[in-house]
C-alpha positions as CSV (number, residue, x, y, z in Angstrom):
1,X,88.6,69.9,-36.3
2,X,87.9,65.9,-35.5
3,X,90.4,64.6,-33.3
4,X,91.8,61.3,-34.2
5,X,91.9,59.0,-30.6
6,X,92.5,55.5,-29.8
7,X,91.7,53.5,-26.8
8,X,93.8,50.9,-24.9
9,X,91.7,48.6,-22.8
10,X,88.2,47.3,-24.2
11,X,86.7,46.6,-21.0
12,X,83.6,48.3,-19.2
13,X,84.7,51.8,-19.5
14,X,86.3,51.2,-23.2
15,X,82.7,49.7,-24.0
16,X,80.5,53.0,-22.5
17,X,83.3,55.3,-24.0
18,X,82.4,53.4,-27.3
19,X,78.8,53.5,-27.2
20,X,78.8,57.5,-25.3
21,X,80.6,58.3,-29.1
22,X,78.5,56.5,-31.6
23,X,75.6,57.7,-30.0
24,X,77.5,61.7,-30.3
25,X,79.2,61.2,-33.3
26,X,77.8,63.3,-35.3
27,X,78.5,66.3,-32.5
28,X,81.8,65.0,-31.8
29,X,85.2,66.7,-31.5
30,X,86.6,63.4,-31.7
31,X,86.5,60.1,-33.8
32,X,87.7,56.8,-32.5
33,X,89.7,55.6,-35.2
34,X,91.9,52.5,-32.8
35,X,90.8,50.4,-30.6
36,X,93.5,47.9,-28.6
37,X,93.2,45.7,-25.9
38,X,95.7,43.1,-25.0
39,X,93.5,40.2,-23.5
40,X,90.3,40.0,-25.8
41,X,91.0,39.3,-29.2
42,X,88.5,40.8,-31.9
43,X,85.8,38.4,-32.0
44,X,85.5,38.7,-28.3
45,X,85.3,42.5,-28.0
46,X,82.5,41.6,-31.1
47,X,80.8,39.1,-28.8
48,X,80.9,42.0,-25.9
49,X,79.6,44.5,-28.2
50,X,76.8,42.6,-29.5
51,X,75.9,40.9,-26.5
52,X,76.2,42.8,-23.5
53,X,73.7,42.7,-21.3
54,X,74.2,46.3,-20.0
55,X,75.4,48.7,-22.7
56,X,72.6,48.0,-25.8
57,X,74.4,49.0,-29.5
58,X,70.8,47.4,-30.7
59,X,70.6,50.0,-33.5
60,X,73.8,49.9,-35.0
61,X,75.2,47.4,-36.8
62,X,78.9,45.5,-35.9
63,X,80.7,43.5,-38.3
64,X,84.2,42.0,-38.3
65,X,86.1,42.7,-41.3
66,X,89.4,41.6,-40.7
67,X,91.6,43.3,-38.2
68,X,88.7,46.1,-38.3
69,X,85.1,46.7,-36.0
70,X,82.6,48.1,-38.8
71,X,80.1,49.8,-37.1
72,X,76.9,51.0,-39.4
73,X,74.7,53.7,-38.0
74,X,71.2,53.8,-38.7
75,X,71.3,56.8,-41.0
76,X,74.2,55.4,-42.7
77,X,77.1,56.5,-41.6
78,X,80.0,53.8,-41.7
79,X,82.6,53.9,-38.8
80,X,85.7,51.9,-39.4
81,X,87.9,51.2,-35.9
82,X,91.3,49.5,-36.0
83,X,91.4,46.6,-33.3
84,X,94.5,45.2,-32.3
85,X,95.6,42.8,-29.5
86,X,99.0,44.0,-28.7
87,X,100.9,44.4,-25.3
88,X,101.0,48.1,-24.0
89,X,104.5,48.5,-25.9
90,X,103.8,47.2,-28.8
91,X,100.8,48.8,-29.9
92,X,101.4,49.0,-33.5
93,X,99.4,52.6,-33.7
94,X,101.1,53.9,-31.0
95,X,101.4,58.1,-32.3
96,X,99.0,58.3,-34.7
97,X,95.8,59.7,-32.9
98,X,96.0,62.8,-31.6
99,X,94.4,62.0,-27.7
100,X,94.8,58.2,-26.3
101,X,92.6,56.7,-23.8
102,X,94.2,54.8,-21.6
103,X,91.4,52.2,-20.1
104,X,92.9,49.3,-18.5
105,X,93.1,50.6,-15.3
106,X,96.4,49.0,-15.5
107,X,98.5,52.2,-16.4
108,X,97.8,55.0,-14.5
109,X,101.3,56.1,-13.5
110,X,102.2,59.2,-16.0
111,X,105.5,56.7,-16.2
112,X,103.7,54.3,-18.3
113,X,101.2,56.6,-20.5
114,X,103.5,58.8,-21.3
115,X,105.0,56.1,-23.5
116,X,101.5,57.1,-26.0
117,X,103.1,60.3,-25.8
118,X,104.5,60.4,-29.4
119,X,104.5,62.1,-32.8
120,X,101.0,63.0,-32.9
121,X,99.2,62.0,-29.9
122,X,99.9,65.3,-27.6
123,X,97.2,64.5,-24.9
124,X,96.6,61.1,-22.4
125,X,93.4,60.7,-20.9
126,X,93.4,57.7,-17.7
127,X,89.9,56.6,-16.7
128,X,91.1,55.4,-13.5
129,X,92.7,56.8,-10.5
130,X,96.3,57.8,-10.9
131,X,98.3,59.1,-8.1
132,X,100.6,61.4,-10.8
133,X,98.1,63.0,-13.4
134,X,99.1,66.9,-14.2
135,X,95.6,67.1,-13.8
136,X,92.1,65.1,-12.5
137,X,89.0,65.5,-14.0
138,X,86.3,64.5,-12.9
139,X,83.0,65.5,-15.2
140,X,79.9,67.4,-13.6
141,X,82.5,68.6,-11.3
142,X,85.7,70.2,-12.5
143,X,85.2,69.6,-16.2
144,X,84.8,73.0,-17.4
145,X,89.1,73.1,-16.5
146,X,90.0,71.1,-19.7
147,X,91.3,73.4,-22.4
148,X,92.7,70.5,-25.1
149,X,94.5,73.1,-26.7
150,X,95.0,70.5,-29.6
């Protein structure tokens, strides 16, 4: 089973969780199907994607095709992500995947991502510190401990 997920926040760590898939996809349990940050629009996190001097996405192919990133692998297979450039609570796919990333750094209080917490999305994953999590990760360390249980 393929795990529907979103991420909120576009930044470094939104970019390397980006690439770390595509480059996995085909092995993945997941599929990033959303993509939200509130400060870069989709022409910029385009611009980031295609230019960045640090994280290379040299053999896929990005387009913009309206509120969508199309990403094209090299064997063919087409990703459509959902971008949107919403404030936290009005993240129009808010529910929908069933595990959100929560990559601003900005919410890391369970107060705040537990508001992703809804219909279908049963698991939060923070890439920063939180001082609340029911659990830290950290991989090559403690990883083995996740059980998604989705």
């Amino acid at each position: 089973m393929t795990s529907q997920t979103g991420i909120n926040g576009f930044g470094r760590f939104g970019l390397h969780l980006l690439k770390y898939w595509l480059d996995r996809s085909e092995k993945s349990s997941f599929k990033i199907n959303y993509i939200n940050d509130d400060y870069l629009d989709i022409h910029q996190a385009y611009e980031i994607i295609t230019n960045d001097r640090y994280v290379k996405f040299n053999k896929y192919k990005v387009q913009v095709s309206g509120e969508s990133l199309i990403i094209l692998q090299p064997n063919g297979t087409r990703h459509e992500i959902l971008y949107t450039n919403s404030e936290q609570e009005t993240i129009p796919w808010i529910g929908k995947p069933d595990i959100f990333f929560e990559c601003t750094g900005k919410y890391t209080e369970s107060k705040y991502s537990s508001l992703y917490l809804k219909k279908n999305t049963k698991l939060v994953l923070i890439s920063a510190t939180s001082w609340d999590p029911d659990i830290t990760l950290v991989y090559g360390f403690n990883h083995e401990q996740y059980n998604s249980g989705l």
